[in-house]
N, C-alpha and C positions, 0 to 999 in steps of 0.2 A: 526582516525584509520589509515587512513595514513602517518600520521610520525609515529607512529605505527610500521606498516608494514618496514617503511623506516630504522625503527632501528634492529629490529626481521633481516632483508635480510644484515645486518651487522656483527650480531653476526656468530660465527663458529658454536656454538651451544646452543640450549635452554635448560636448567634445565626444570626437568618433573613438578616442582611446578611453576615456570614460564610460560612453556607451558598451568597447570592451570587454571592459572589469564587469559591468552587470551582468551583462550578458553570460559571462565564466562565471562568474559569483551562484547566480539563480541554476544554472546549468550543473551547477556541483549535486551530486548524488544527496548526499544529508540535507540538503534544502529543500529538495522535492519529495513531497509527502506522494506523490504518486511512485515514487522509488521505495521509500523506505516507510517503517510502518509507523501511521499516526492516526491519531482518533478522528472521529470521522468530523468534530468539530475543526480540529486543527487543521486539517485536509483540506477541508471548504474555506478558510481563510488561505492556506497557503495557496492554491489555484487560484483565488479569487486576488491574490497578491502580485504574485506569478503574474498572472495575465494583463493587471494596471501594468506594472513593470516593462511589460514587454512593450504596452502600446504609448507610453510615454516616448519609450526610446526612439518609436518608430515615428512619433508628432512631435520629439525634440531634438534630434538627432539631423545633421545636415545629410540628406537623403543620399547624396553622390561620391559619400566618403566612408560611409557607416557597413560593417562585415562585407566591404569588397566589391559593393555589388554595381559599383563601376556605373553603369548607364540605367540602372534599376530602380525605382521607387522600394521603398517597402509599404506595404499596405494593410489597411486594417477592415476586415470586411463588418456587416452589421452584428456579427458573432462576437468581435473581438479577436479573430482569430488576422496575427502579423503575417500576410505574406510576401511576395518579391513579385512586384510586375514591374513593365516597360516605363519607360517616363511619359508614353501617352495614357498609362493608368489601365493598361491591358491587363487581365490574371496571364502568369505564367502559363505554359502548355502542360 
């Protein structure tokens, strides 16, 4: 997931069916160390992967096509945590 990540942070931007595949890809059970068991080294790299991953998609991905979300931004707060608000930049309720 890593070289992954290392390609995704090269591109200018992701197609919403590309977007996708990562999005399924990182979502698979055997990729998530919080799923299935790994050392605690491996664990803090895969989270820490995970979570680029996620917010690439959400700063390359054209916002009005990407999981549906229709009239929704995705958002990335100062956590790092992707969520879905308004297109005025509202959090969801």
């Amino acid at each position: 997931m890593e070289q992954l990540a290392a390609k995704v942070e090269q591109a200018k931007l992701i197609h919403p069916n590309t977007a996708h595949a990562i999005t399924r890809y990182i979502d698979q059970r055997g990729y998530d160390c919080d799923q299935v068991a790994c050392s605690a080294q491996l664990q803090a790299r895969n989270r820490a992967v995970r979570n680029r991953l996620k917010i690439l998609i959400a700063k390359k991905t054209p916002l009005t096509e990407f999981a549906g979300t229709g009239k929704q931004d995705l958002l990335v707060n100062d956590a790092g945590v992707v969520t879905a608000g308004s297109i005025m930049g509202t959090e969801p309720k």
